[in-house]
N, C-alpha and C positions, 0 to 999 in steps of 0.2 A: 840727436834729432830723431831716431829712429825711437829711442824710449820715450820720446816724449810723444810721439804718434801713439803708440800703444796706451801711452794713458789717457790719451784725447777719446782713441777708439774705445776705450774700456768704460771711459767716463759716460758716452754716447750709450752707448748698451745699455749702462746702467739706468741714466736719464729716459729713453726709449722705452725701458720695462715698466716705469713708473707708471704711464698711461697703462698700457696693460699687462702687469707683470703676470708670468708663469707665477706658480704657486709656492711659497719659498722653503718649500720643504723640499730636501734634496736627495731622498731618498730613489736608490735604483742606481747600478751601478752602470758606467760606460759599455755600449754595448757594439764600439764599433761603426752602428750602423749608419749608409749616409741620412741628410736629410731627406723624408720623403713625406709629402700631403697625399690622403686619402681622396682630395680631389684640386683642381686647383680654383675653382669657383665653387658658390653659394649661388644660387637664385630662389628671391621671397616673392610671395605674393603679396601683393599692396597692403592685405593683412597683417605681413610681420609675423613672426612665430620665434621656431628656435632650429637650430642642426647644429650637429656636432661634426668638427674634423677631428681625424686621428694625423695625428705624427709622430713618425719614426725619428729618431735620432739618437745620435751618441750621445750625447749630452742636453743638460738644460735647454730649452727654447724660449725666449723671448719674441714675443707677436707685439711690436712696434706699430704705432698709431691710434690716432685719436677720432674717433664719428661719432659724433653727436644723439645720430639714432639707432648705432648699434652696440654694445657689452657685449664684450668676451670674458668669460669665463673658462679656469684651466685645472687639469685635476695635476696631481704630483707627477712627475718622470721616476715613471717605473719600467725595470725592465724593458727601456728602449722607447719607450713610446708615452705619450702625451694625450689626453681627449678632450680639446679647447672646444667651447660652446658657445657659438654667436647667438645672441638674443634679437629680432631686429624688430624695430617699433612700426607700428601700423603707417604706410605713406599715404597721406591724405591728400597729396600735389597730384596734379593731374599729368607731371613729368614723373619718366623712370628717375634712378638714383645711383648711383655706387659710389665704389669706396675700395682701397686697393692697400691692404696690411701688408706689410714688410714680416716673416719670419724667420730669426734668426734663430743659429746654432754656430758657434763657434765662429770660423771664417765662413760659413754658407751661411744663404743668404736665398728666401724663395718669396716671390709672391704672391700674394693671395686675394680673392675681388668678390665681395660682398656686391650683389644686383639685385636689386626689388623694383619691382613692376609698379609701372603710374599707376596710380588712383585712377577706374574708372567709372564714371557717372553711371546709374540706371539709365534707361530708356525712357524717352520724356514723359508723362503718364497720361494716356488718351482721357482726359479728365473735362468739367466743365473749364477750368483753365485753360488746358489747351485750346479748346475751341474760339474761348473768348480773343485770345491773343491769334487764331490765324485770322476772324474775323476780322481782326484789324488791318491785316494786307499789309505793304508799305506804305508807311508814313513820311508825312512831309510838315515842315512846319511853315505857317506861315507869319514871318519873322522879320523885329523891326518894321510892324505894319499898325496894329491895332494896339501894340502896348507900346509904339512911341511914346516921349512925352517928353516936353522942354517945360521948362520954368515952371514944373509943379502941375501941369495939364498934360492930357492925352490927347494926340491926335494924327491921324493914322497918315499921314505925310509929313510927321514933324522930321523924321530921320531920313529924308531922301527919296523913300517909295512912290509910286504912283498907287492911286485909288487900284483895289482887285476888283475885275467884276467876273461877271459867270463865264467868260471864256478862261482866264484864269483857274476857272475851276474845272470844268472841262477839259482843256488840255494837260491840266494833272491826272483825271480820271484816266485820259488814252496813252497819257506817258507809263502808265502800268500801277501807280499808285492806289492804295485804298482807303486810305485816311489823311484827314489833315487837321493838323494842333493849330488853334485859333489863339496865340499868346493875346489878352487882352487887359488893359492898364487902366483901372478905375479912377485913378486918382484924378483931382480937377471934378470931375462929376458927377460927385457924392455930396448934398446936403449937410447942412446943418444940423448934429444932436438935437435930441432925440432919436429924430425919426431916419436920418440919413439918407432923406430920398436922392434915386438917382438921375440923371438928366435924361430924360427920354429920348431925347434926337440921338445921343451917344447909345443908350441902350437900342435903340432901333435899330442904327447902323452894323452892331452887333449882330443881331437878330438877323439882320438881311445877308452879311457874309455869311454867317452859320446856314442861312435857307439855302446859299446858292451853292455850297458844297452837298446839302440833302440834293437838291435836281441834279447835282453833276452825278449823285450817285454814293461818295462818300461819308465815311463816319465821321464826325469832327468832336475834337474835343477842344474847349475855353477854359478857361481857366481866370486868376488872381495874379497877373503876372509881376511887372515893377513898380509894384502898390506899397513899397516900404517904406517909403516916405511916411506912412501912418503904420502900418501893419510890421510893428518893432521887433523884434523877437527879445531884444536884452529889457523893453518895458516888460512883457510878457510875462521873461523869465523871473520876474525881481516883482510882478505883484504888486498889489495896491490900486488906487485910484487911475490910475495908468493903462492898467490891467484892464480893467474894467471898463474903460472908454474904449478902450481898442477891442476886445469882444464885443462889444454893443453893436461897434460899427462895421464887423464881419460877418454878425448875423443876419443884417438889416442888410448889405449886401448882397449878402446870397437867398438869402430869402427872397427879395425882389427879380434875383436872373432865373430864381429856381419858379417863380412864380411868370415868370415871362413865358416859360420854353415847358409850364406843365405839361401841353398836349402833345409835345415831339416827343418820338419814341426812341429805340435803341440806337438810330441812327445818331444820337448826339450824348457826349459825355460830359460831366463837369468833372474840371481837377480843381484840387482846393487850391491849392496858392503855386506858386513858382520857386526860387533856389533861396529859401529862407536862411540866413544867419547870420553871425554879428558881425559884420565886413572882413572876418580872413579864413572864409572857406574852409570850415572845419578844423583849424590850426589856432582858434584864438580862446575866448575864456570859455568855449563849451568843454574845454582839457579840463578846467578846474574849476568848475560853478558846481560842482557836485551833482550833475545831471540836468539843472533847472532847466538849460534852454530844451534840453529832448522830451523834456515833460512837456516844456509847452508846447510843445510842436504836435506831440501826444493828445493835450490837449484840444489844440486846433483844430486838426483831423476831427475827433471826435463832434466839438461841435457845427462844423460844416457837415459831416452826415446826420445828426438830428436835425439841422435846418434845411435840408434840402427832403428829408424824408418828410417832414413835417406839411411842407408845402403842396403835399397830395399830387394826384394827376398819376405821370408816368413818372416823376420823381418819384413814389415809395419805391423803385425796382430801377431805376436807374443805373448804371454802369456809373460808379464814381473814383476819381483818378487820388492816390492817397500820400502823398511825398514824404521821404527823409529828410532826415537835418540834411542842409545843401543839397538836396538828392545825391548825396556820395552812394555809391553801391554801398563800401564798407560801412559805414556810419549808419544807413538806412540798414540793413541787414541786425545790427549791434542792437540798436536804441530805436528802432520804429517798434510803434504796437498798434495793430491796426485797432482801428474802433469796433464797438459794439456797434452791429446791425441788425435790423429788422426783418434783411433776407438774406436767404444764400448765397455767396459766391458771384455779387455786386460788385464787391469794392476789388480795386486793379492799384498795385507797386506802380509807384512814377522814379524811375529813377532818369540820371542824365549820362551822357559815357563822353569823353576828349581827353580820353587818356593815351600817352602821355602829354600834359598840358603845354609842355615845353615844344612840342612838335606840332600834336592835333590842331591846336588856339592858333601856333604859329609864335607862341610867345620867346620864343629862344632860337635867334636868325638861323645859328649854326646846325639846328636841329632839320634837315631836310631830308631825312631818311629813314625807316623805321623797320625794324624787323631784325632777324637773325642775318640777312645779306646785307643789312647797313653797313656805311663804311663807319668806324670808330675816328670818334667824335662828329660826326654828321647825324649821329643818333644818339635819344635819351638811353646811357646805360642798363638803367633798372626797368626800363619797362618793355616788354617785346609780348612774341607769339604767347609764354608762358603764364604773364600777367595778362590778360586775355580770357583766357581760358580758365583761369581761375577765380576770374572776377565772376563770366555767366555759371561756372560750376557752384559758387558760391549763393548766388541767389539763386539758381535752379533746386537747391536742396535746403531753403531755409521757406521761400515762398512756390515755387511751381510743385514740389513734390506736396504740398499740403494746400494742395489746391486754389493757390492763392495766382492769378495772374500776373504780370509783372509787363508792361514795357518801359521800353527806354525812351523818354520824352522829347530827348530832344541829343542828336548824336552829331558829327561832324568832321572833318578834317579839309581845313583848309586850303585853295585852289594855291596852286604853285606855279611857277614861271616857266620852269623847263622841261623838257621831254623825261628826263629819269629822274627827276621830283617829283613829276605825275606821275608816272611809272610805281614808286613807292606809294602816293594818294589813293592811289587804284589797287594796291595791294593792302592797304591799311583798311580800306571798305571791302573789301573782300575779303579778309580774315576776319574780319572784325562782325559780318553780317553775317558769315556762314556760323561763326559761332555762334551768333545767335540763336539763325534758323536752327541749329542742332540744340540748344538748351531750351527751347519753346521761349524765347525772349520777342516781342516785337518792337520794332526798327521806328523811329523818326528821324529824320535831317533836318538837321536844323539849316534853313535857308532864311538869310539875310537880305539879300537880294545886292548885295556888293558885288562889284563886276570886275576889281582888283585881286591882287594875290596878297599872300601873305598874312601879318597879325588881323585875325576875327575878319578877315573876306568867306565869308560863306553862301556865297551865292552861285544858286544854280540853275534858277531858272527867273526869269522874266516875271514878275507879282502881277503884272496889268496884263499879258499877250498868255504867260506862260508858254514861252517860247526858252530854247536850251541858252544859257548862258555861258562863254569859253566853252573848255570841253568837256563840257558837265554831260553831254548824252555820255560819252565813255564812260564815268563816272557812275550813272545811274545804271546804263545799262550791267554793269560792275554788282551794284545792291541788287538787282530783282537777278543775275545768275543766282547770287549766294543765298537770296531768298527763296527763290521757288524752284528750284533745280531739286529731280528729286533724284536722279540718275546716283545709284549706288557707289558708281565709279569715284564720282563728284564727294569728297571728303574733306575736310581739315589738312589733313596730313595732303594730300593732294595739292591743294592751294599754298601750302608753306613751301612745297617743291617746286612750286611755277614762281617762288618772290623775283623780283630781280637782281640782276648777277651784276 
């Protein structure tokens, strides 16, 4: 029994040095000495570099273990001693890392612990970007209102809501809000080819909630919201006759809203369309059309700002809203190319944020808790504090550091039933908004105006009174700490220490 241990262990060493063997030259003779490391940690900066240990020993060493982002490299045992060289590759996470090598000599046995420092972001850049996005203040959506639509028509009470009027908008402006996203649904109210005119009474009423958010005070932006019905992205993608009908009738759409609101100034923004893609959310043939649908979506963009610039007035200099495939962060970051325009530093990233879907949506019952203090299985595995902060460091250095604005169009987490399900709801907007605030990202809620819990209840305030709905004042007053707190104290890492226990 005893020999055959030995050849288990022998065999282990052997297998062990494979990942990173000592150097197989065996030159230098036994020197007695014990095992001893020149230190027993490494620490890299986020950069990655290189350091060398020295080790004494009697014999051969074997440095056991495998890291992904680190090579070691070993010179011969000479004369007692070993000078292994950790290589470590630049960490681009916004978390620290390690990694803890086993080395061995004989029956000794030491450990060792490779550390490198998170990735940390520059300082957001006092740029026209930034200003653009504090401009925006927080945002609010007003949702399931004007882009209702049953049986192929829009109509702004088809899903429940009551008509919004100017108190609605007023009582967002003193609930602390500074913006509000006007989702609105063409469809039904668009003419006949050629000309595709639009119904007036529909485009007025537009026109009028838009004016009653300018007297409340607010920025608002509208949009091309559940218009897919006609506005296909798989015809798009695939060209032809098809193609071509469906451009025709997106130009003569916005040409006509861009020709309504020419005389309104900064106070109002257009976004081109809403969460365009072929029904599974970034998961379906945009993997393998060989880019088509991101062209067209490329394309899209592109000609809603020629049609909207065209239109003259205060559309040539308009603030215009410019979305991703789906609005994914990742996907939008990958495969958006913003258009060519006529002026500086107009166009603004639309992205959308309910990550994780399983929790934020509500779409996964078991999912009622969210963060590093969740309890396991109450929460989605793969997504926490980490994914997070990697999603805004992501678009902060691909659009905010190149001067490109960016908010997030439309945000969320679903009202819950019990005191430590809200508990986590309120910690999920609060991490969620402070990273924001820290990456120069700005905020919308998307409000539904549902007064249930659970799957897509996102309702938080009253559409017709705006008045608090459930314990949505906690809630909000939640978003404008993490938004406008400027108190140095007040951190990320602060708020991840306050989750609940």
């Amino acid at each position: 029994m005893r020999k055959m241990y030995k050849l288990l262990l022998s065999w282990a060493l052997l297998s062990a040095a494979a990942c990173n063997p000592a150097p197989d030259d065996n030159s230098g003779s036994s020197s007695g000495e014990p095992l001893t490391l020149s230190a027993d940690s490494f620490l890299f900066e986020s950069e990655g570099g290189e350091k060398t240990l020295e080790i004494k020993s009697s014999q051969k060493v074997y440095i056991v273990g495998n890291c992904s982002w680190c090579k070691v490299s070993s010179s011969a045992f000479a004369g007692g001693k070993t000078s292994s060289r950790f290589t470590v590759d630049p960490n681009e996470d916004v978390q620290s890392r390690s990694f803890v090598y086993s080395i061995v000599c004989g029956d000794e046995k030491k450990s060792f612990t490779i550390e490198q420092k998170a990735y940390e972001p520059g300082p957001v850049q006092d740029n026209e970007a930034l200003a653009t996005v504090r401009s925006l203040g927080l945002g609010w959506n007003l949702g399931n209102q004007l882009d209702a639509i049953n049986n192929g028509v829009s109509s702004e009470t088809a899903w429940g809501n009551p008509l919004c009027t100017q108190t609605t908008f007023k009582s967002l402006k003193n609930k602390g809000f500074g913006s509000v996203r006007i989702p609105v649904t063409w469809s039904g109210h668009i003419g006949e080819a050629p000309d595709y005119i639009l119904d007036q009474a529909w485009l007025a009423r537009v026109a009028e909630v838009a004016g009653c958010a300018k007297t409340a005070g607010l920025k608002a932006i509208i949009n091309l919201h559940h218009d897919t019905g006609w506005l296909d992205i798989l015809k798009l993608s695939k060209g032809g006759e098809a193609k071509e009908q469906i451009l025709a009738c997106y130009k003569a759409v916005w040409a006509q809203i861009a020709e309504c609101f020419k005389n309104e100034g900064d106070w109002l923004i257009f976004e081109a369309f809403n969460e365009l893609h072929d029904g599974s959310w970034g998961y379906g043939s945009n993997l393998s059309d060989g880019g088509a649908q991101y062209r067209a979506i490329n394309e899209l963009n592109q000609l809603f700002v020629n049609t909207v610039r065209a239109a003259g007035g205060e559309n040539a200099k308009r603030f215009l809203g410019i979305p991703g495939y789906c609005t994914n962060a990742e996907l939008t970051v990958k495969y958006l190319e913003l258009p060519q325009d006529i002026v500086e530093h107009r166009l603004m990233v639309a992205i959308h944020y309910y990550d994780p879907s399983g929790y934020a949506l509500g779409q996964n019952e078991a999912y009622t808790e969210w963060g590093h203090s969740g309890a396991s299985g109450k929460k989605d595995p793969y997504h926490d504090e980490k994914s997070v902060v990697n999603t805004f460091d992501m678009v902060k250095r691909a659009f905010l550091d190149k001067n490109v604005p960016v908010y997030f169009g439309e945000t969320g987490c679903v009202n819950r039933s019990d005191t430590r399900q809200r508990a986590f709801q309120k910690y999920w907007f609060e991490y969620v908004y402070k990273a924001a605030a820290d990456y120069g990202v700005a905020m919308f809620l998307w409000d539904n105006g549902a007064k249930s819990t659970g799957l897509e209840s996102f309702g938080y305030l009253d559409h017709a009174s705006g008045d608090y709905i459930n314990n949505s004042k906690e809630v909000i007053d939640v978003m404008k700490k993490a938004t406008f707190t400027r108190d140095s104290s007040y951190t990320l890492d602060s708020v991840y220490s306050s989750a609940p226990k």
